[in-house]
mmCIF file of the N, C-alpha and C atoms, coordinates in Angstrom:
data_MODEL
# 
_entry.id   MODEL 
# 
loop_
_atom_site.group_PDB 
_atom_site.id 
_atom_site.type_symbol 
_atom_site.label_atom_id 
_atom_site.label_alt_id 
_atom_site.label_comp_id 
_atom_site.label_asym_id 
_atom_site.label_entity_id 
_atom_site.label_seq_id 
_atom_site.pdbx_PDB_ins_code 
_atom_site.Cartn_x 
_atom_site.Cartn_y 
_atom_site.Cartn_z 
_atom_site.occupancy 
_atom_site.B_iso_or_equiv 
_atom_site.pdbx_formal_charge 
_atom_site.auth_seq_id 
_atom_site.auth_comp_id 
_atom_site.auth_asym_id 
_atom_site.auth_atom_id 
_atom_site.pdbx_PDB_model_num 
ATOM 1   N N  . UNK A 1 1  ? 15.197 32.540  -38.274 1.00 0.00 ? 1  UNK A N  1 
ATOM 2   C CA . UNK A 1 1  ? 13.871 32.270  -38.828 1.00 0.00 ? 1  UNK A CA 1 
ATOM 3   C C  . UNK A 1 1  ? 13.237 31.045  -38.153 1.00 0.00 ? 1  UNK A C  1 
ATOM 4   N N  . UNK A 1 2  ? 13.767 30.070  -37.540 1.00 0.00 ? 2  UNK A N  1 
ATOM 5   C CA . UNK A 1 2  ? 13.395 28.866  -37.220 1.00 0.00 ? 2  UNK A CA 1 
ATOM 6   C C  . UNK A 1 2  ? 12.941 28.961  -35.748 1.00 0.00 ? 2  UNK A C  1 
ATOM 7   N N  . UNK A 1 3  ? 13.851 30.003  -35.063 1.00 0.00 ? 3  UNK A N  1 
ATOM 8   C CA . UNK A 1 3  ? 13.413 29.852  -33.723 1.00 0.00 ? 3  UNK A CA 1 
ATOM 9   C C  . UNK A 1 3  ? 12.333 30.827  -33.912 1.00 0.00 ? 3  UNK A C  1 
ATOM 10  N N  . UNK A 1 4  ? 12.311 31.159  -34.800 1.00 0.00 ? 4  UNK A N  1 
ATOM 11  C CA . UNK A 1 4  ? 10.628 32.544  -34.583 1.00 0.00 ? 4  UNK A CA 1 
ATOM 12  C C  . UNK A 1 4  ? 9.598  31.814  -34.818 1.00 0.00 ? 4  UNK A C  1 
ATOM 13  N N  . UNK A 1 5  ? 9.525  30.829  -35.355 1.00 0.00 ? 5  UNK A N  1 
ATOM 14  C CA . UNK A 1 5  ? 8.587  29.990  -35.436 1.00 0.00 ? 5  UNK A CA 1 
ATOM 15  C C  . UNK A 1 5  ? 8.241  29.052  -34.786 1.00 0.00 ? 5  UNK A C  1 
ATOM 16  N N  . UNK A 1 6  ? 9.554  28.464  -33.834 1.00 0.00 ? 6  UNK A N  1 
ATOM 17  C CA . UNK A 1 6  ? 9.351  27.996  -32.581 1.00 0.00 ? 6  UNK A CA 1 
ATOM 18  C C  . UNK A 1 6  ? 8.748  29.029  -31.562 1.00 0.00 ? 6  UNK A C  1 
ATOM 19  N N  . UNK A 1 7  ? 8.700  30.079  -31.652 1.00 0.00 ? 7  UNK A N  1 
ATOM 20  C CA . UNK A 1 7  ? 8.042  30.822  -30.518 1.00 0.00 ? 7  UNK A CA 1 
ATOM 21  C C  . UNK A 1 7  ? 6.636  31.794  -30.794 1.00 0.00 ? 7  UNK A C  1 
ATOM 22  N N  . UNK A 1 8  ? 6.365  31.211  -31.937 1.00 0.00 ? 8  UNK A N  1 
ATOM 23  C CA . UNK A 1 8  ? 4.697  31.588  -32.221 1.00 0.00 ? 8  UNK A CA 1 
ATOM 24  C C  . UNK A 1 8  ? 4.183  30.864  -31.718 1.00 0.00 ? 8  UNK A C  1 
ATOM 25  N N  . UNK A 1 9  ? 2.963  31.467  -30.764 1.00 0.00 ? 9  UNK A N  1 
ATOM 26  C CA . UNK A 1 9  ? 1.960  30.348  -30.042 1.00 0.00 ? 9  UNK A CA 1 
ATOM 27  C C  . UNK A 1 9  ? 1.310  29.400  -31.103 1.00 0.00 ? 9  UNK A C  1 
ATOM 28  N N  . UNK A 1 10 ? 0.729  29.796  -31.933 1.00 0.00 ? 10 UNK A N  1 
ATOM 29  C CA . UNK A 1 10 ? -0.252 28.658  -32.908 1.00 0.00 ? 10 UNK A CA 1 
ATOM 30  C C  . UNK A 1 10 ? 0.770  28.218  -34.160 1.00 0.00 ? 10 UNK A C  1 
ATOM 31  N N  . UNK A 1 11 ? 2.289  28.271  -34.015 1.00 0.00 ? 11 UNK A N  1 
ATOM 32  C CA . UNK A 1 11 ? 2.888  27.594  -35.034 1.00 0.00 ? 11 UNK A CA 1 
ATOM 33  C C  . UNK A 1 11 ? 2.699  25.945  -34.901 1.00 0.00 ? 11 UNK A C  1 
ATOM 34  N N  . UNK A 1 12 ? 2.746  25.908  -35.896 1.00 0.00 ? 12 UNK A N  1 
ATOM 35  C CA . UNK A 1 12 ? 2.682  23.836  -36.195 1.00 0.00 ? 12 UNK A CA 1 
ATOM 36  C C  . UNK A 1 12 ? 3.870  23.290  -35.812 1.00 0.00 ? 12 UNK A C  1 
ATOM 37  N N  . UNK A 1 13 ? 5.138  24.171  -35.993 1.00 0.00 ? 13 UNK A N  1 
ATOM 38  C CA . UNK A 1 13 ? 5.915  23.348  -35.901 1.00 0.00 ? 13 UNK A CA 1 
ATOM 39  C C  . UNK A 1 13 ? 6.731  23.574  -34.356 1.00 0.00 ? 13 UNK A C  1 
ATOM 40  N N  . UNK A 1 14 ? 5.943  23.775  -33.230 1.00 0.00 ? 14 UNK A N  1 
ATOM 41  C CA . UNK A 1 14 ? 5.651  24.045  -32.000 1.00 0.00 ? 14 UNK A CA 1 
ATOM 42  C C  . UNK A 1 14 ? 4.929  22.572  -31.465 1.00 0.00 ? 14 UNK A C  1 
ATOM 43  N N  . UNK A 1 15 ? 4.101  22.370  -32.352 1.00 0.00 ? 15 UNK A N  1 
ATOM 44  C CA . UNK A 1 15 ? 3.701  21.190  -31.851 1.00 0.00 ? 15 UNK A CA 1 
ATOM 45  C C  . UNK A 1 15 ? 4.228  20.026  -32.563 1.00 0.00 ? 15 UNK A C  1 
ATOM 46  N N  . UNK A 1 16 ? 4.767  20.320  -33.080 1.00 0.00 ? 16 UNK A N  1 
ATOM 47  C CA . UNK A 1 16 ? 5.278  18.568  -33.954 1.00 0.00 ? 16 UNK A CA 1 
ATOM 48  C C  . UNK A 1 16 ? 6.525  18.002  -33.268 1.00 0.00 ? 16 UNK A C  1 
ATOM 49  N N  . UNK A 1 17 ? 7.027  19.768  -32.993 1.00 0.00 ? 17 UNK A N  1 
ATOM 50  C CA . UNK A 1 17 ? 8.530  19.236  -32.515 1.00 0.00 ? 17 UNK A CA 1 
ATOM 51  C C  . UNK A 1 17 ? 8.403  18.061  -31.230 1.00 0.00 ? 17 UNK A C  1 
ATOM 52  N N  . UNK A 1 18 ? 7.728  18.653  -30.177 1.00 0.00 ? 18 UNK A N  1 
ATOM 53  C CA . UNK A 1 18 ? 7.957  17.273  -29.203 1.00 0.00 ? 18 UNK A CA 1 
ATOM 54  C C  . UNK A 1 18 ? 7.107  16.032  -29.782 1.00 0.00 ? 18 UNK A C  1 
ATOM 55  N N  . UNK A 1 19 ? 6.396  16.260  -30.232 1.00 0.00 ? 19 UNK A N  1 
ATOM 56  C CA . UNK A 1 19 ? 5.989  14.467  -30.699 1.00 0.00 ? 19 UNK A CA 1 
ATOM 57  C C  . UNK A 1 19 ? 6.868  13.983  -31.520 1.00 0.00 ? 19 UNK A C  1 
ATOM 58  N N  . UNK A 1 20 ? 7.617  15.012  -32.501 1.00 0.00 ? 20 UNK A N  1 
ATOM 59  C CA . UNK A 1 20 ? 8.747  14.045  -33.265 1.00 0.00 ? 20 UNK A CA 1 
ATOM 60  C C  . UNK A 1 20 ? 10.200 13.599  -32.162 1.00 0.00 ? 20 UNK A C  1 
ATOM 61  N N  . UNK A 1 21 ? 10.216 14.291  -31.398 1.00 0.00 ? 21 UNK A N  1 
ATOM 62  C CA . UNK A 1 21 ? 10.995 13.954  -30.218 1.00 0.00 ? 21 UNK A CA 1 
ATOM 63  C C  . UNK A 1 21 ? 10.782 12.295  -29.234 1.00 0.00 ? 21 UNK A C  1 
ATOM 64  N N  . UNK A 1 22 ? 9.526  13.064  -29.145 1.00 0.00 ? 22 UNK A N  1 
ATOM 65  C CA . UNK A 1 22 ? 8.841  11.358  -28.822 1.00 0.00 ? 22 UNK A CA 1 
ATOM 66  C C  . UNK A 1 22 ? 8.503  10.006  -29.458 1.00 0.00 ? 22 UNK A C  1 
ATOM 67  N N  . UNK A 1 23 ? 8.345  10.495  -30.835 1.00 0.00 ? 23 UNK A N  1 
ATOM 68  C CA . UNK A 1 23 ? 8.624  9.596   -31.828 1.00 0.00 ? 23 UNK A CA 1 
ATOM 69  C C  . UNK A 1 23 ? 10.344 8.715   -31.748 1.00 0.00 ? 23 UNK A C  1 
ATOM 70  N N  . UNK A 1 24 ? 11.029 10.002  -32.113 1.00 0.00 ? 24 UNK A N  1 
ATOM 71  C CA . UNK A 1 24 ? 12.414 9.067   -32.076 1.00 0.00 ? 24 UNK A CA 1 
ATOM 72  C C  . UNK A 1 24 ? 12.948 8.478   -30.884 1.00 0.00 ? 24 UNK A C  1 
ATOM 73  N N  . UNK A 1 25 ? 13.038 9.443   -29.389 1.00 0.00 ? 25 UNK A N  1 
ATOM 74  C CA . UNK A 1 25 ? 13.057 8.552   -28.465 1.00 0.00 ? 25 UNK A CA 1 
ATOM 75  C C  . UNK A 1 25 ? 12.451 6.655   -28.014 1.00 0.00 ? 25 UNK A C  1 
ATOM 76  N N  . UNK A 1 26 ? 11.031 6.604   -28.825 1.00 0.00 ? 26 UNK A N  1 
ATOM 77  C CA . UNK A 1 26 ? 10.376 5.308   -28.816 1.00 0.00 ? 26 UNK A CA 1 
ATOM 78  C C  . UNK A 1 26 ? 11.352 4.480   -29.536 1.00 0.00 ? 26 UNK A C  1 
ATOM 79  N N  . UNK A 1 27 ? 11.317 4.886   -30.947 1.00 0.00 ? 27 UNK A N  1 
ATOM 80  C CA . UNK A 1 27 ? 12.424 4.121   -32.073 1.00 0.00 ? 27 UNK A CA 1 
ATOM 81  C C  . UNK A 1 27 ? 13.732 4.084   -31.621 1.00 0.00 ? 27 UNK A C  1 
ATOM 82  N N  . UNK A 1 28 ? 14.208 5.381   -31.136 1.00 0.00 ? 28 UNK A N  1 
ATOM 83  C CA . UNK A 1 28 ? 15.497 4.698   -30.545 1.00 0.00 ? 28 UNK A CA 1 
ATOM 84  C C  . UNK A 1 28 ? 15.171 3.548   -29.423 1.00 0.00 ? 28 UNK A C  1 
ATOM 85  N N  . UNK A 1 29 ? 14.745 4.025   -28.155 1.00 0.00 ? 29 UNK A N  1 
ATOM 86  C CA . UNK A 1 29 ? 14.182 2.964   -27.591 1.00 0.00 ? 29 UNK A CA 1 
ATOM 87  C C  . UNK A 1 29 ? 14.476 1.264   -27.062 1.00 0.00 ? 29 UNK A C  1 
ATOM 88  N N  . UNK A 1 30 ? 13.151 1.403   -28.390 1.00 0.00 ? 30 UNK A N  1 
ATOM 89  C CA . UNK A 1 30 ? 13.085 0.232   -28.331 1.00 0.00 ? 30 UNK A CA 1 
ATOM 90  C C  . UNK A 1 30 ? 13.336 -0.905  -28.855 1.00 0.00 ? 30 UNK A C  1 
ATOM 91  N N  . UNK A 1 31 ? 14.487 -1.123  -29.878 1.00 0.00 ? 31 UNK A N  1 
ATOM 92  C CA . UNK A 1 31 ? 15.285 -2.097  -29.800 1.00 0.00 ? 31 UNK A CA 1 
ATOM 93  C C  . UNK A 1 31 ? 16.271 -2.093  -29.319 1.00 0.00 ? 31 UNK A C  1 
ATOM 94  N N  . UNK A 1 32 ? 16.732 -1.111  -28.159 1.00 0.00 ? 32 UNK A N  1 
ATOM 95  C CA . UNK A 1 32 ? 17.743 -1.126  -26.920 1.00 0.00 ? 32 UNK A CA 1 
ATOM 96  C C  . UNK A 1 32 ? 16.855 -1.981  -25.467 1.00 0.00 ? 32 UNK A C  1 
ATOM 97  N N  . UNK A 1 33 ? 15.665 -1.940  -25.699 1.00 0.00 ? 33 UNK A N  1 
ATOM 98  C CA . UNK A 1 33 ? 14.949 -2.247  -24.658 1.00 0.00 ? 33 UNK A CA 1 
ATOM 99  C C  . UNK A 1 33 ? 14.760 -4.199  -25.001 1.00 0.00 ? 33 UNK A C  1 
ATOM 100 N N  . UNK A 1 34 ? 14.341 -4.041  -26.217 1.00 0.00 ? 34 UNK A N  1 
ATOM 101 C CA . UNK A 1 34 ? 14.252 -5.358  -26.820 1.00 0.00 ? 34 UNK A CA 1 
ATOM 102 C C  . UNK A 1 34 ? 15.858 -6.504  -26.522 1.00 0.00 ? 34 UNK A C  1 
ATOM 103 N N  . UNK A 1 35 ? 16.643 -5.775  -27.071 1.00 0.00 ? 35 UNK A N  1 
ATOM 104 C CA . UNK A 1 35 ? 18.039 -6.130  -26.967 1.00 0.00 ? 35 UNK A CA 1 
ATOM 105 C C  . UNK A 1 35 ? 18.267 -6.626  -25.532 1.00 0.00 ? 35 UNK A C  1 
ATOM 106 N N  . UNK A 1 36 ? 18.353 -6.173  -24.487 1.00 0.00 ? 36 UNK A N  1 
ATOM 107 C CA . UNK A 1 36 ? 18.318 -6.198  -22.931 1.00 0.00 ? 36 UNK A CA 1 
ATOM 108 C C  . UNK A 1 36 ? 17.294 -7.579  -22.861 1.00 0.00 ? 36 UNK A C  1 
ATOM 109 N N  . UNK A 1 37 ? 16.316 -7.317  -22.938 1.00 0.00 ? 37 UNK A N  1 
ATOM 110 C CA . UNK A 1 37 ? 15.234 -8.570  -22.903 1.00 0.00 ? 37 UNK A CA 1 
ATOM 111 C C  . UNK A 1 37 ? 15.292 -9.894  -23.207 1.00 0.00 ? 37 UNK A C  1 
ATOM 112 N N  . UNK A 1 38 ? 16.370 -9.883  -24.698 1.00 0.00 ? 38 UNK A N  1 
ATOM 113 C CA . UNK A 1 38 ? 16.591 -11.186 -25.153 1.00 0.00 ? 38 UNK A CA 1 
ATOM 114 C C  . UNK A 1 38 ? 17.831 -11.631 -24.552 1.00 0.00 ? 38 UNK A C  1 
ATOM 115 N N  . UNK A 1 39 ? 18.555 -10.764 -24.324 1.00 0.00 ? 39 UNK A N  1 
ATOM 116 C CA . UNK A 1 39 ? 20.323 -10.994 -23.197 1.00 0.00 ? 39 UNK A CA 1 
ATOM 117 C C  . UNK A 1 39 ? 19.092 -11.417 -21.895 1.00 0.00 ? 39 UNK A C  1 
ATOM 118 N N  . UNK A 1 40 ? 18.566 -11.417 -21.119 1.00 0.00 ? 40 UNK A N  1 
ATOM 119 C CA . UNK A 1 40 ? 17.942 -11.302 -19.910 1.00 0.00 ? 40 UNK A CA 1 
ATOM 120 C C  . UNK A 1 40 ? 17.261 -12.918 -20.266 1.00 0.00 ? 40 UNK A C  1 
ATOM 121 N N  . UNK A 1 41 ? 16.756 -12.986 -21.148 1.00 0.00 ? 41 UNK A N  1 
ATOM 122 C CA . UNK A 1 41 ? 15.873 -14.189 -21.705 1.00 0.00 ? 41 UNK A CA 1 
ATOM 123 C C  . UNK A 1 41 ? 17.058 -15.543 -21.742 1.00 0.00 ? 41 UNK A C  1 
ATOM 124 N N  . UNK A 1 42 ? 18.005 -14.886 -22.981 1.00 0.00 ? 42 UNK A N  1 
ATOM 125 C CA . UNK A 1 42 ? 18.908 -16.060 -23.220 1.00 0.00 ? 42 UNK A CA 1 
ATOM 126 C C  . UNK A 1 42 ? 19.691 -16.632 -21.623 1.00 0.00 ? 42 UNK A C  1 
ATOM 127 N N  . UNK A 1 43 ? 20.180 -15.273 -20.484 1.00 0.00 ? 43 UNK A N  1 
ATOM 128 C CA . UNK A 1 43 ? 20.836 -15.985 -19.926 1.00 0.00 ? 43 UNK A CA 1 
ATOM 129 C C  . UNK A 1 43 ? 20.382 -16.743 -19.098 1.00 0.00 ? 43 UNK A C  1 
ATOM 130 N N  . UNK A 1 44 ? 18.591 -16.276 -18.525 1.00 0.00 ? 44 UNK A N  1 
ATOM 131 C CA . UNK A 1 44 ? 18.037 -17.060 -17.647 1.00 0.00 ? 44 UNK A CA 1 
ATOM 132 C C  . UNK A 1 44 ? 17.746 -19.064 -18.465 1.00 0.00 ? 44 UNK A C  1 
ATOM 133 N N  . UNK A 1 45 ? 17.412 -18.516 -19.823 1.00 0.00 ? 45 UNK A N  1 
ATOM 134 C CA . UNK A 1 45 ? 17.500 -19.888 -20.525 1.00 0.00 ? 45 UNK A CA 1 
ATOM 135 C C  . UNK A 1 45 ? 18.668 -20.834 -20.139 1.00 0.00 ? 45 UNK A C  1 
ATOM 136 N N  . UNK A 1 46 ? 20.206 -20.549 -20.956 1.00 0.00 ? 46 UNK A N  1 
ATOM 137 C CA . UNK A 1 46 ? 20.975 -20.768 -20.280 1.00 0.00 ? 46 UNK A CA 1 
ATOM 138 C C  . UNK A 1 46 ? 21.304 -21.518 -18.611 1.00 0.00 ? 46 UNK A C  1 
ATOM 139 N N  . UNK A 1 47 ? 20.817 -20.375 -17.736 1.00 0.00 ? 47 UNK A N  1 
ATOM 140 C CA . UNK A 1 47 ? 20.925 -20.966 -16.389 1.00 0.00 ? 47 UNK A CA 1 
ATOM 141 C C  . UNK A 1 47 ? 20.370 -21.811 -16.133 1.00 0.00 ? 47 UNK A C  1 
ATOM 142 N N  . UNK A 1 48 ? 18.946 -21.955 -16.799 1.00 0.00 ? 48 UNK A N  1 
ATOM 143 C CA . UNK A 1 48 ? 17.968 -22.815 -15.870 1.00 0.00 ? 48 UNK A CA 1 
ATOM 144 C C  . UNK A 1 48 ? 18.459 -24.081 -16.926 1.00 0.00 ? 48 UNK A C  1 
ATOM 145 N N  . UNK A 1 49 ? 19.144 -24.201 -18.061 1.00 0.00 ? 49 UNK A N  1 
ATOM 146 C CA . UNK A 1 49 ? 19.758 -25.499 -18.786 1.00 0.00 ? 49 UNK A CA 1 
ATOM 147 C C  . UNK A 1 49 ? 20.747 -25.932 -17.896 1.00 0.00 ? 49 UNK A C  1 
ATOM 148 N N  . UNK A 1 50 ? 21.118 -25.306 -17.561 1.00 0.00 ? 50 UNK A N  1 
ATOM 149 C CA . UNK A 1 50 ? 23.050 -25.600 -16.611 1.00 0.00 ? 50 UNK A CA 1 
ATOM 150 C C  . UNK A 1 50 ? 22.170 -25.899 -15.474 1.00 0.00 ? 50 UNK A C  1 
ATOM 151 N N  . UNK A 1 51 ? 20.982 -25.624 -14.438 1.00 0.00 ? 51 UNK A N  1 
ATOM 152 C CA . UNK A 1 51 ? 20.522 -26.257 -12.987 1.00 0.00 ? 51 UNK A CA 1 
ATOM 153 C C  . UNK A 1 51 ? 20.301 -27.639 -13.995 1.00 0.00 ? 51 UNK A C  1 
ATOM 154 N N  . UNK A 1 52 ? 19.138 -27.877 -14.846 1.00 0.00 ? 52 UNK A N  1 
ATOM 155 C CA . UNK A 1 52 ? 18.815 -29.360 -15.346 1.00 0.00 ? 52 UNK A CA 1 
ATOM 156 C C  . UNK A 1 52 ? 19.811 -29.703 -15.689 1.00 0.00 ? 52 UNK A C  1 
ATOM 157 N N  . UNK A 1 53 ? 20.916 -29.795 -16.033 1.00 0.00 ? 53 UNK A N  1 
ATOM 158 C CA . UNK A 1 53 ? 21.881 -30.333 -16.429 1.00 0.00 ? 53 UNK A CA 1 
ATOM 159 C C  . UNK A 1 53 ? 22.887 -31.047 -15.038 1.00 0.00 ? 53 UNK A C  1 
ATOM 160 N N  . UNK A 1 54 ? 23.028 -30.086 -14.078 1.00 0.00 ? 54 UNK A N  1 
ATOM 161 C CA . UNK A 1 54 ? 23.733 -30.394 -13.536 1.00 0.00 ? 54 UNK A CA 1 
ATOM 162 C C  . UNK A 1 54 ? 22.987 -30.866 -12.386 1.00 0.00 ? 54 UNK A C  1 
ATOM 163 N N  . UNK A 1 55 ? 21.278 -31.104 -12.203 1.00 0.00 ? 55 UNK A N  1 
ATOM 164 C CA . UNK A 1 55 ? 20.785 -31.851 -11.171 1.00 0.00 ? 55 UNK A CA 1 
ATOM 165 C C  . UNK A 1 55 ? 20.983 -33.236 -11.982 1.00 0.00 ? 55 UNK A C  1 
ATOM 166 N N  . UNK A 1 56 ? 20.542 -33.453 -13.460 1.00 0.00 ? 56 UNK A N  1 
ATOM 167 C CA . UNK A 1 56 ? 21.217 -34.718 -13.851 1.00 0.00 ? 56 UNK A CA 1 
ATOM 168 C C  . UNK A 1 56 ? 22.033 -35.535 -13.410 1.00 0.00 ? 56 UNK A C  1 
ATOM 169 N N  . UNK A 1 57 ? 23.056 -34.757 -13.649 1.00 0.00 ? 57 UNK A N  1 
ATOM 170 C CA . UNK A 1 57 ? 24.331 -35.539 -13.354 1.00 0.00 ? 57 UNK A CA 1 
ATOM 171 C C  . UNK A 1 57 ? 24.718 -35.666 -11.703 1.00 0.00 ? 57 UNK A C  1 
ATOM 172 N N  . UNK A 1 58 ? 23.861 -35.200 -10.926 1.00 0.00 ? 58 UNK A N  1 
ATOM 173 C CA . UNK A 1 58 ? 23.916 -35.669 -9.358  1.00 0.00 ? 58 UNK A CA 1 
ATOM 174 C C  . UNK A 1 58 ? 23.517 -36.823 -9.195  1.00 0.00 ? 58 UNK A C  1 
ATOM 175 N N  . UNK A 1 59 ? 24.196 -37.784 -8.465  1.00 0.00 ? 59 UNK A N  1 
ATOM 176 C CA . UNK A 1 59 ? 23.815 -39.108 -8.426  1.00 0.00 ? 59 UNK A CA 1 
ATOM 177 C C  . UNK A 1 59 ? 22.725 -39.160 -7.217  1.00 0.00 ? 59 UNK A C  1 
ATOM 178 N N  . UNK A 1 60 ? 21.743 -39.892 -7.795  1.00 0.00 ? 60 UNK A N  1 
ATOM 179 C CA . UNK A 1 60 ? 20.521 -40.245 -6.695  1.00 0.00 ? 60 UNK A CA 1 
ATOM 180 C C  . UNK A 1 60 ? 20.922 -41.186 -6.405  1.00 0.00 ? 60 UNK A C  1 
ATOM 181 N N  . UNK A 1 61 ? 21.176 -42.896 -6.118  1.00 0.00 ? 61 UNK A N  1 
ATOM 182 C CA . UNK A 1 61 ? 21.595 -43.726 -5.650  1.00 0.00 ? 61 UNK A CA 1 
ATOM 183 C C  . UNK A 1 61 ? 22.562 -43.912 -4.283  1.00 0.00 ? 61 UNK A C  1 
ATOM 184 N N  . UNK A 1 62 ? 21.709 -44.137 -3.569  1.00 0.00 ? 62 UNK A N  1 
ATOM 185 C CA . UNK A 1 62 ? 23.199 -44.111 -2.692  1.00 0.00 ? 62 UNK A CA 1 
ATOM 186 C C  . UNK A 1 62 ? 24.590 -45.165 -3.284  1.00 0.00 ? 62 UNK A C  1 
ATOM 187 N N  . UNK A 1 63 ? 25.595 -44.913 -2.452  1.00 0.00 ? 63 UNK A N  1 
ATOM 188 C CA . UNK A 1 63 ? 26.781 -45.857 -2.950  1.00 0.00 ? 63 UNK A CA 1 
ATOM 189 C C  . UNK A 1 63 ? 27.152 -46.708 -2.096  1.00 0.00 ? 63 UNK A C  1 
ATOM 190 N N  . UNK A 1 64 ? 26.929 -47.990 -2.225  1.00 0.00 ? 64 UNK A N  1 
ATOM 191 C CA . UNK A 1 64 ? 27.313 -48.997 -1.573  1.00 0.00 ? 64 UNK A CA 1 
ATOM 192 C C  . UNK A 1 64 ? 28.876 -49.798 -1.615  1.00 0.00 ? 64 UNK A C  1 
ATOM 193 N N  . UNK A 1 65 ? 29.365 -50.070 -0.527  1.00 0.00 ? 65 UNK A N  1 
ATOM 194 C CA . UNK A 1 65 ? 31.228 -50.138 -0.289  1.00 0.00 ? 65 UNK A CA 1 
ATOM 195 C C  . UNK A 1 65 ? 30.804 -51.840 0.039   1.00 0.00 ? 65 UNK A C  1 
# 
């Protein structure tokens, strides 16, 4: 019964099906996409703390003997 109604040209539920497809693909998505972004965010944060950190602690002075 379900696929006969998938294969009526002017059934509704012919057309809902791929937008609800596309619906959940978005929702799945996108807090996998989000997730990636903030890992991508935190580690560049991270890195660019560890360059300031560790140009800090390079001594500018020369050293005199």
């Amino acid at each position: 019964m379900r696929t006969q109604a998938l294969r009526r040209p002017g059934s509704i539920a012919r057309a809902i099906v791929p937008a609800l497809r596309l619906a959940s693909a978005v929702l799945l998505g996108l807090p996998v996409t989000l997730l990636a972004h903030g890992m991508l965010y935190g580690a560049d944060h991270i890195l660019k703390r560890g360059l300031i950190l560790a140009a800090r602690s390079v001594q500018t002075e020369p050293i005199y003997e």
